[in-house]
C-alpha positions in Angstrom: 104.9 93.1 110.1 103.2 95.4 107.3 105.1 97.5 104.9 103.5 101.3 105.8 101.2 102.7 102.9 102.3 105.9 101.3 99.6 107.2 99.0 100.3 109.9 96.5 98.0 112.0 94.0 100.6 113.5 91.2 99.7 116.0 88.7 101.4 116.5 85.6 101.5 119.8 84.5 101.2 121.2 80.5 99.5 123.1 77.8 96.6 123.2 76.5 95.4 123.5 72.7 93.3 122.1 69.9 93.6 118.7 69.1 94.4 119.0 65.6 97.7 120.6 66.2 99.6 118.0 68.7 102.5 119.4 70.6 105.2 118.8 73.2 103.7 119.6 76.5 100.7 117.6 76.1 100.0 116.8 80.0 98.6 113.5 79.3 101.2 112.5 77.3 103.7 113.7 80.2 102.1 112.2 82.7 101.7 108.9 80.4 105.8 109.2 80.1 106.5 109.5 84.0 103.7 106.7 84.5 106.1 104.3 82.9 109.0 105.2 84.0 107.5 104.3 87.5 106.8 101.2 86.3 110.2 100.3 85.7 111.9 101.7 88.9 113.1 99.8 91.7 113.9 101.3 94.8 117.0 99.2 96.9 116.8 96.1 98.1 116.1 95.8 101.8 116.2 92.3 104.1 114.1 92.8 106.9 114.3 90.0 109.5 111.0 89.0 109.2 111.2 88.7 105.1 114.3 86.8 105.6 113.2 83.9 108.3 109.9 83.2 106.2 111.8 83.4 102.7 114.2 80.5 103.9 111.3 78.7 105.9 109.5 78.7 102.8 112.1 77.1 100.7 113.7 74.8 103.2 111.9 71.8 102.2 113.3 71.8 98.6 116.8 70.9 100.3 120.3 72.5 98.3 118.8 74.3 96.0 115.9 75.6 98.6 119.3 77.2 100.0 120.7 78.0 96.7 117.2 80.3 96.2 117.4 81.5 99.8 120.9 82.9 99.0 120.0 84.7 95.9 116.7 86.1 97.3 118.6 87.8 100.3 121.8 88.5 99.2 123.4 91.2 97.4 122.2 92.0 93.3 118.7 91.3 91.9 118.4 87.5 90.4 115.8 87.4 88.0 113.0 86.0 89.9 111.0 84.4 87.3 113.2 82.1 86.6 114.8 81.5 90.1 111.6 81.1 91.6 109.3 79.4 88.8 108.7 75.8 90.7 108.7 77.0 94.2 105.3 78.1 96.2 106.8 82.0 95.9 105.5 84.1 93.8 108.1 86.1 91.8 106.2 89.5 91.9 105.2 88.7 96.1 108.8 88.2 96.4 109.7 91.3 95.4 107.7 93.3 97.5 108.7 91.2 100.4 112.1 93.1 99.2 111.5 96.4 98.4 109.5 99.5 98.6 107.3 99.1 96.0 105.1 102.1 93.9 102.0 101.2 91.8 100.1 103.3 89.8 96.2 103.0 90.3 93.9 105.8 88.9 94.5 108.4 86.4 92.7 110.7 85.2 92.8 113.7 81.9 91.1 115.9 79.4 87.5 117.1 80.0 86.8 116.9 75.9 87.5 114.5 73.2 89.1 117.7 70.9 91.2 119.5 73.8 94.9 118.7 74.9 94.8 118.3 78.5 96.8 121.2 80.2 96.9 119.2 83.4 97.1 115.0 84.5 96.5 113.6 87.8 97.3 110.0 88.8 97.5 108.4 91.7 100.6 105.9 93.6 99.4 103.7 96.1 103.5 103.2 97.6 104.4 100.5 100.1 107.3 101.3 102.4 109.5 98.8 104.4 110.9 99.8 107.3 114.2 101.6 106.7 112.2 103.9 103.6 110.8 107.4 104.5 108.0 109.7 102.5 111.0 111.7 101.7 113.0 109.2 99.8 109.6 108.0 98.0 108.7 111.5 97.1 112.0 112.5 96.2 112.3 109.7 93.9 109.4 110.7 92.1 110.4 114.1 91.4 113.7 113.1 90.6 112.8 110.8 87.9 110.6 113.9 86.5 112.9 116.2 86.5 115.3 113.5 84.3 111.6 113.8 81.9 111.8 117.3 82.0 108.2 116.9 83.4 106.8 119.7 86.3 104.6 118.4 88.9 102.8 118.8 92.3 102.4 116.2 94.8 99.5 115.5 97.2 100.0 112.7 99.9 96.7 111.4 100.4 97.6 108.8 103.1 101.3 108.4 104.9 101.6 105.4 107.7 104.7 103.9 108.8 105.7 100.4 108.8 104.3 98.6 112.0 104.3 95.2 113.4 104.2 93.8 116.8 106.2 91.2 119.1 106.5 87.7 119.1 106.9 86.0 121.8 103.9 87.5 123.7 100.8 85.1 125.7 98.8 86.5 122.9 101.5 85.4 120.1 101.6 81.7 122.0 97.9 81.2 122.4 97.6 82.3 118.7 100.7 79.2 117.9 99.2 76.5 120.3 95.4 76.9 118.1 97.7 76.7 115.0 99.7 73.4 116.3 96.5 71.6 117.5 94.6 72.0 114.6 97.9 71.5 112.0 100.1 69.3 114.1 103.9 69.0 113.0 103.5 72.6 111.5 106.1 75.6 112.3 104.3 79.1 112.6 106.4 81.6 111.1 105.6 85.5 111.1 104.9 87.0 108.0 105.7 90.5 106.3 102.2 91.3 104.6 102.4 93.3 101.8 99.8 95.7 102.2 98.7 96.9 105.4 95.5 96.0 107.9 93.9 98.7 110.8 96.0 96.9 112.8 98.2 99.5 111.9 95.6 102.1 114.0 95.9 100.2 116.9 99.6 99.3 117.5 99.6 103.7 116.8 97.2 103.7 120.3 100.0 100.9 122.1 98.0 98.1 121.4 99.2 94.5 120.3 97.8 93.4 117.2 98.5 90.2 115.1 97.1 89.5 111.7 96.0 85.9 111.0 94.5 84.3 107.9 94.7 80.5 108.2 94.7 78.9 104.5 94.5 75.6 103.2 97.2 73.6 101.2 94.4 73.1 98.6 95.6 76.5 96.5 99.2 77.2 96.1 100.5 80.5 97.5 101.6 81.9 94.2 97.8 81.4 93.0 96.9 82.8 96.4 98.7 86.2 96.1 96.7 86.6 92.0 94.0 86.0 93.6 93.8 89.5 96.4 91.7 92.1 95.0 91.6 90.0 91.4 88.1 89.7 89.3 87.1 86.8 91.2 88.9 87.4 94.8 88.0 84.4 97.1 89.2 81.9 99.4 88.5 78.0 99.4 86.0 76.0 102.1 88.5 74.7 103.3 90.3 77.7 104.9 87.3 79.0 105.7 86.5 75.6 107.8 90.1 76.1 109.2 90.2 79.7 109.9 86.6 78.8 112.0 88.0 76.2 114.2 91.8 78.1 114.8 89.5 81.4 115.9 87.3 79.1 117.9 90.3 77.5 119.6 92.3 81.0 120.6 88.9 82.9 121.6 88.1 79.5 123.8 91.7 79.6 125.2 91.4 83.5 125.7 87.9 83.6 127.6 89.2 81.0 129.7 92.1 82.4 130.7 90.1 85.4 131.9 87.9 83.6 133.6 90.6 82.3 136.1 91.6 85.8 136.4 
């Protein structure tokens, strides 16, 4: 499954003037303001099925309190997840978004001189929506918590794609478990809600079945994974990519034959 990307350009509006006289509708400033208020909102909680089997897969080896964790992660209320979570392989911040619809703000942009007051502020929200969440909720959201600032604004959706993910259970889905099993015997595949979302997306849109598969290593812990995505040094070790090379070796094999007997 992958939470559907919502991507929003907001711009602030204001007034502008000379620099040396500061005032009150300073778009920048706004736009600053409704910036972290974002930061600090959190939409509802929402189990999906898929969030819920992998978080108490994850944490069954650790026994009692594995369940204890599992119960406070998918119940009702918001545990603080730092400290729940802080020597297990899940990452506190990759445990929320497994949770929620999530909004980030990634570009901004202001002024066009050192000495003006910006009359207008654009930033961008790249949004992450679980199923269950619309545009509209997102949206209106955003201008709700503006019009609490006091702040005017225009939004631009830049991107808007549903949550998608397809069945298990399928020959693909098995041929994709029977490479995982050989190579990792005694292992129990488990589907995954990604985060962020894959073209996959385009195809399931067309009818098509489409899995995403990443096999990793036990030589990096998870939480260290998920800092590493997009970071200043993004990378994976040689050993995942020796195992990702032999599981793909092992379905493509099992797929070509296949169609050769057919």
């Amino acid at each position: 499954m992958e939470k559907g990307p919502l991507w929003l350009k907001v711009r602030v509006k204001g007034r502008s003037g000379h620099a040396s006289i500061p005032h009150e509708e300073n778009a920048l400033t706004r736009g600053a303001a409704l910036i972290e208020r974002l930061a600090r909102h959190r939409f509802p909680k929402q189990v999906t099925e898929t969030a819920g089997e992998f978080i108490r897969k994850v944490v069954a080896p650790f026994g009692e309190p594995g369940q204890r964790i599992a119960a406070a992660l998918l119940g009702p209320g918001e545990p603080d997840l730092q400290q729940l979570l802080g020597r297990t392989p899940l990452d506190p911040d990759a445990a929320f978004a497994f949770l929620h619809t999530t909004v980030s703000p990634t570009m901004a942009h202001a002024g066009v001189k050192e000495n003006i007051i910006p009359d207008r502020c654009e930033f961008v929200l790249d949004c992450r929506l679980l199923p269950g969440s619309s545009r509209e909720e997102v949206v209106g959201g955003i201008e709700g918590l503006a019009s609490e600032l006091g702040i005017e604004l225009e939004i631009e959706i830049l991107q808007d794609h549903p949550p998608s993910q397809s069945p298990v259970g399928t020959d693909f889905y098995k041929v994709i478990e029977r490479a995982l099993l050989e190579e990792l015997p005694g292992i129990e595949p488990v589907p995954f809600l990604l985060t962020a979302a894959t073209d996959s997306r385009f195809l399931r849109e067309l009818g098509s079945t489409a899995y995403g598969l990443c096999p990793l290593s036990t030589k990096v812990e998870m939480s260290e994974r998920m800092k590493l995505v997009h970071g200043d040094d993004e990378r994976i070790d040689l050993g995942s990519l020796e195992l990702g090379t032999r599981v793909f070796a092992r379905i493509a094999a099992e797929v070509l034959r296949a169609k050769t007997r057919a």
